[in-house]
PyMOL commands that place a pseudoatom at each C-alpha (Angstrom):
pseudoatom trace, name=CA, resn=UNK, resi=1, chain=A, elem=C, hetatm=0, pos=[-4.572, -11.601, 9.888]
pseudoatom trace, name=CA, resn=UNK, resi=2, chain=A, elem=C, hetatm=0, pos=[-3.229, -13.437, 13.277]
pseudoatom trace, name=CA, resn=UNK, resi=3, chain=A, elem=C, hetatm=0, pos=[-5.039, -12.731, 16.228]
pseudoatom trace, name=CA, resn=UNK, resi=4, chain=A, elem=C, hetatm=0, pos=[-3.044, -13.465, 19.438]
pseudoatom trace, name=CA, resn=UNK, resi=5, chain=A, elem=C, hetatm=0, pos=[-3.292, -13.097, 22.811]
pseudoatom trace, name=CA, resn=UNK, resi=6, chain=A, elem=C, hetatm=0, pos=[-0.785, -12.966, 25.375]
pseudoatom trace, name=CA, resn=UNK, resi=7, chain=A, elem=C, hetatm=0, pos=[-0.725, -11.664, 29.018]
pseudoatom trace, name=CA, resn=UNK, resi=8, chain=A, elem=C, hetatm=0, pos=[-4.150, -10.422, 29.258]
pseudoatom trace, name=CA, resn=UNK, resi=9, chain=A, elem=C, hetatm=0, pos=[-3.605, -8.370, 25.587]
pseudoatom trace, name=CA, resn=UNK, resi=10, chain=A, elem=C, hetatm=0, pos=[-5.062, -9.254, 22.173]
pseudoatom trace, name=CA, resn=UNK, resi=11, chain=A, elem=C, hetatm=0, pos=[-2.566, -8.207, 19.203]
pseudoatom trace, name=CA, resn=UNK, resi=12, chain=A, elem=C, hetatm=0, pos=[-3.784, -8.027, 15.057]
pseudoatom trace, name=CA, resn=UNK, resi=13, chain=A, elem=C, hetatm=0, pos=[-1.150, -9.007, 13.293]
pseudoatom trace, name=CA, resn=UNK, resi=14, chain=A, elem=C, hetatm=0, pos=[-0.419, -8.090, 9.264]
pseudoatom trace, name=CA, resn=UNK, resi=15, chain=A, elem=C, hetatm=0, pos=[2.214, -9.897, 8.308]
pseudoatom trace, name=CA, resn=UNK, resi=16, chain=A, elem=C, hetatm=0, pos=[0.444, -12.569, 6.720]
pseudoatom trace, name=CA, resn=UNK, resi=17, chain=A, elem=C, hetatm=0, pos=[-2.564, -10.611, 4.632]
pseudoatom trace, name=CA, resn=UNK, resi=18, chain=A, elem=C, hetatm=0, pos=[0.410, -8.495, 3.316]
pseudoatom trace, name=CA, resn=UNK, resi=19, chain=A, elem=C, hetatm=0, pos=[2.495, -11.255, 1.972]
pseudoatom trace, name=CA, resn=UNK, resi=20, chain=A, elem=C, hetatm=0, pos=[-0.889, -12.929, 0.751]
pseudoatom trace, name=CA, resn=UNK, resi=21, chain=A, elem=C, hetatm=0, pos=[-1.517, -9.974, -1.035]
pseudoatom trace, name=CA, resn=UNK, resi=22, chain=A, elem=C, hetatm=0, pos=[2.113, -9.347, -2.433]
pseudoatom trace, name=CA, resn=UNK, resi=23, chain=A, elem=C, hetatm=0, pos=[2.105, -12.442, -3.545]
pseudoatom trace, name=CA, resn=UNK, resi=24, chain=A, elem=C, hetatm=0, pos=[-1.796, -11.671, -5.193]
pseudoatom trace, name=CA, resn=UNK, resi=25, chain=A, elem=C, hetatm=0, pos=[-0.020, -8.972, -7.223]
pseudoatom trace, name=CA, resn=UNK, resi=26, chain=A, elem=C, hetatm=0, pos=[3.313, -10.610, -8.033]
pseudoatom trace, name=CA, resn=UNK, resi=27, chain=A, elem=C, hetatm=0, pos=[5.873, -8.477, -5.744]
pseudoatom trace, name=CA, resn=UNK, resi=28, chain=A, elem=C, hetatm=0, pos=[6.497, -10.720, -3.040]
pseudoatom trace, name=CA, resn=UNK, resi=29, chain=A, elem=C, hetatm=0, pos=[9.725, -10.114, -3.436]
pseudoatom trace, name=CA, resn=UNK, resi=30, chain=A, elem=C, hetatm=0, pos=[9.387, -6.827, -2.057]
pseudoatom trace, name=CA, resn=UNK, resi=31, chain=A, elem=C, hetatm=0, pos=[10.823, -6.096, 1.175]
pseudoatom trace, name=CA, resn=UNK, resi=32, chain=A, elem=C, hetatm=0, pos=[9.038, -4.529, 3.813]
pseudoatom trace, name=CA, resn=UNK, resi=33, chain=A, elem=C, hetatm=0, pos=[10.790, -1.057, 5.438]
pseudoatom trace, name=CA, resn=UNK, resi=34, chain=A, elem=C, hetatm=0, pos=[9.522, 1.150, 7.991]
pseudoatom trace, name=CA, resn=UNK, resi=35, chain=A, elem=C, hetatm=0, pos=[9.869, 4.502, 6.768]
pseudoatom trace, name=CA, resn=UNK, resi=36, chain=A, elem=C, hetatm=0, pos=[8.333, 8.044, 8.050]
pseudoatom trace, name=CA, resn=UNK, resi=37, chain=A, elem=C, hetatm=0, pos=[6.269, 10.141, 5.698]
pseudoatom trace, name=CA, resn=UNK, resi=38, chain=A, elem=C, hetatm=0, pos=[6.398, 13.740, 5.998]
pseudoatom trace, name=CA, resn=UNK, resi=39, chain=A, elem=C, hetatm=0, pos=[2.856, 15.167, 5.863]
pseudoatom trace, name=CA, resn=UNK, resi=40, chain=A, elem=C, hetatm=0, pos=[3.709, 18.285, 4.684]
pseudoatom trace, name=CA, resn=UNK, resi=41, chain=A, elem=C, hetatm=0, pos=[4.985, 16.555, 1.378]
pseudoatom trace, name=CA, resn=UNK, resi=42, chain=A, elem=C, hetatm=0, pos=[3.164, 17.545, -1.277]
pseudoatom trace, name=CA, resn=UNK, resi=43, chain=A, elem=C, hetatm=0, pos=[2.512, 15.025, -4.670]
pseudoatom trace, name=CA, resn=UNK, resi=44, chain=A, elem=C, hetatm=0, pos=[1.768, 15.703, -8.042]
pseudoatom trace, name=CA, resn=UNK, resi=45, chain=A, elem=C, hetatm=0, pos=[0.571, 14.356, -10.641]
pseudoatom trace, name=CA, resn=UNK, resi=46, chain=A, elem=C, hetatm=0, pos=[1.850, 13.421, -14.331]
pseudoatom trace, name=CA, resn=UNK, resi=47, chain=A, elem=C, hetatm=0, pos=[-0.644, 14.357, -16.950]
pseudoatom trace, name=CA, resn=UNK, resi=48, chain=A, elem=C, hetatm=0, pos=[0.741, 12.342, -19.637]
pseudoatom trace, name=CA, resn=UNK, resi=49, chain=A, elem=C, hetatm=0, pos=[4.026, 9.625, -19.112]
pseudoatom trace, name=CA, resn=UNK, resi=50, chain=A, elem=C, hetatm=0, pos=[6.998, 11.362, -20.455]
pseudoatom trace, name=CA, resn=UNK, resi=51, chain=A, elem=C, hetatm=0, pos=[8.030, 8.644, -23.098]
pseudoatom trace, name=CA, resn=UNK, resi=52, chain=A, elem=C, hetatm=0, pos=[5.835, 5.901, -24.739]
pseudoatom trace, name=CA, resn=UNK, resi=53, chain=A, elem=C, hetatm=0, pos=[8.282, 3.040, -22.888]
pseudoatom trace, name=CA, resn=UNK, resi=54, chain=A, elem=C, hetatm=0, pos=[6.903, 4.866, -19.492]
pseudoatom trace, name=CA, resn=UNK, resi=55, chain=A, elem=C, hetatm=0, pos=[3.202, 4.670, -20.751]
pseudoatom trace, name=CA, resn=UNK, resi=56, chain=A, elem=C, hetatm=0, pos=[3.452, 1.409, -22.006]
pseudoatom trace, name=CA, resn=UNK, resi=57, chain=A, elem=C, hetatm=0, pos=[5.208, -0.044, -18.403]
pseudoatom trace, name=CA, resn=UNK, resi=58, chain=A, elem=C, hetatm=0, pos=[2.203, 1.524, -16.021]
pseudoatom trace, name=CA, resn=UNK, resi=59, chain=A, elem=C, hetatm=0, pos=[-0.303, 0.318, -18.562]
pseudoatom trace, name=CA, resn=UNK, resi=60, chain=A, elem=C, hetatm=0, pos=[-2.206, -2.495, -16.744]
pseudoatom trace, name=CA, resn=UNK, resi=61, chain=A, elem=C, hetatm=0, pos=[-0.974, -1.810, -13.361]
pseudoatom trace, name=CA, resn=UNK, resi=62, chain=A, elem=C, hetatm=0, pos=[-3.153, -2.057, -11.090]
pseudoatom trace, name=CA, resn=UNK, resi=63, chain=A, elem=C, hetatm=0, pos=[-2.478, 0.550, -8.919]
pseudoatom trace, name=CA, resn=UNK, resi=64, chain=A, elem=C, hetatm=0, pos=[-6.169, 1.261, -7.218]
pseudoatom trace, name=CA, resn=UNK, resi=65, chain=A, elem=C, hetatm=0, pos=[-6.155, -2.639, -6.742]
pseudoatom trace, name=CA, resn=UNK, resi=66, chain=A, elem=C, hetatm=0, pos=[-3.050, -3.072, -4.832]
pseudoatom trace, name=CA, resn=UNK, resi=67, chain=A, elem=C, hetatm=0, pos=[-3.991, 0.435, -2.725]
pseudoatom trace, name=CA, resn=UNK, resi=68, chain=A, elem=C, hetatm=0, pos=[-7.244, -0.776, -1.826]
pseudoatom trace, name=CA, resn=UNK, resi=69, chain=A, elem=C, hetatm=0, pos=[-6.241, -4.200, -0.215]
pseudoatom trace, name=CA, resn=UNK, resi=70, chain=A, elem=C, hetatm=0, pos=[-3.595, -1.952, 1.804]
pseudoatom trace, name=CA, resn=UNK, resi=71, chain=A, elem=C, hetatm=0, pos=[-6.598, -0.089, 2.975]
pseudoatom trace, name=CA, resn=UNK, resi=72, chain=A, elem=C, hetatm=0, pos=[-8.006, -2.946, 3.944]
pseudoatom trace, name=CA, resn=UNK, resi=73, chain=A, elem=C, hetatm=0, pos=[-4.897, -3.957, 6.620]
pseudoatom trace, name=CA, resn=UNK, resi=74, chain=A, elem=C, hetatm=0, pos=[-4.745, -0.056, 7.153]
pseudoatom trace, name=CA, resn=UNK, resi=75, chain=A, elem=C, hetatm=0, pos=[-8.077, -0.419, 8.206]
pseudoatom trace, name=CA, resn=UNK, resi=76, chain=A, elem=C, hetatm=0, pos=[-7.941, -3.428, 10.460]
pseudoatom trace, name=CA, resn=UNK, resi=77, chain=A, elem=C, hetatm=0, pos=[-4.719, -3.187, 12.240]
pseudoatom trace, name=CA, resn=UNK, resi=78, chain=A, elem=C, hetatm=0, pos=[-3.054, -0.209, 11.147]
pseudoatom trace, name=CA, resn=UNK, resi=79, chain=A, elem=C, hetatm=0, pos=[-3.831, 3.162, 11.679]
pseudoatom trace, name=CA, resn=UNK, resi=80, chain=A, elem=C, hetatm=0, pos=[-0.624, 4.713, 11.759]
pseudoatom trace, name=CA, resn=UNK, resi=81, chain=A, elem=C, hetatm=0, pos=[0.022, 4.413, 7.957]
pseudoatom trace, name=CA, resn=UNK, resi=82, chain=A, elem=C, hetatm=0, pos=[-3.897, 5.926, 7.309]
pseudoatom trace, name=CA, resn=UNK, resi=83, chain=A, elem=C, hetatm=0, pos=[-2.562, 8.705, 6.191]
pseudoatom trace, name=CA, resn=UNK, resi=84, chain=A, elem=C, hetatm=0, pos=[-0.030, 7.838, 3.785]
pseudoatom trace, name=CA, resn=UNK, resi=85, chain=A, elem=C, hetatm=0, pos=[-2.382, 5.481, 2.269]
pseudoatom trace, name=CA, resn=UNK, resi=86, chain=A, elem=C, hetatm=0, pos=[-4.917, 8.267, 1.758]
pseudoatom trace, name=CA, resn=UNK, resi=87, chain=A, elem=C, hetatm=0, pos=[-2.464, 11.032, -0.166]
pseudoatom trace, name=CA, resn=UNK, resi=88, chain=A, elem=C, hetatm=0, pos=[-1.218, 8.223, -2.282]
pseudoatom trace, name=CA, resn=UNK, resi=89, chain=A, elem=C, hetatm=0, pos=[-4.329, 6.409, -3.375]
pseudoatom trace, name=CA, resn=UNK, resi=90, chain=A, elem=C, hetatm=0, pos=[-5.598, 10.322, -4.800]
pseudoatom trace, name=CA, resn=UNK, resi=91, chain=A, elem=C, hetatm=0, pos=[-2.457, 9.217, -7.311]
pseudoatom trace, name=CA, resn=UNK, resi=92, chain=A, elem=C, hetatm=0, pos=[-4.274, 6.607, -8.833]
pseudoatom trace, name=CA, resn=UNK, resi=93, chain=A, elem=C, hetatm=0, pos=[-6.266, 7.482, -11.490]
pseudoatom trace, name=CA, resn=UNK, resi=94, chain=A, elem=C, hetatm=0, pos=[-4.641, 8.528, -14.938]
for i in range(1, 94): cmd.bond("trace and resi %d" % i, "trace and resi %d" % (i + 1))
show_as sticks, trace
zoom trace
């Protein structure tokens, strides 16, 4: 995280865990967007992948991982996205 201060203020910045951590699970080619959720979406989830070629492309991912060390910056510096972070990480688990 970069801490600075200017004018009297103090400001967390994320930009630099989150490409350390894209980076940590191979997408830093990713590109960041700001996007709105709408809280009244609801998610499911899949029981079972719908072909063996889906199954065998999540296999390994790790999904709780990559969620968790957003939760950590959510945490920190950015409570705005708290509650996108917590409807998706109930998605984890298979």
């Amino acid at each position: 995280m970069v801490l600075t201060t200017l004018n009297k203020t103090i400001s967390l910045g994320q930009e630099k865990i989150m490409e350390d951590i894209f980076k940590c699970f191979g997408v830093e080619e990713c590109k960041l967007v700001s996007i709105a959720f709408d809280v009244t979406s609801k998610l499911c989830k899949i029981d079972k992948p719908m072909t063996i070629d889906e199954a065998n492309k999540i296999e390994g991912v790790p999904y709780e991982e990559e969620i968790g060390c957003v939760m950590f910056v959510m945490i920190a510096t950015r409570l705005d996205i708290i509650v996108v972070i917590g409807v998706v990480s109930k998605f984890t688990k298979s």
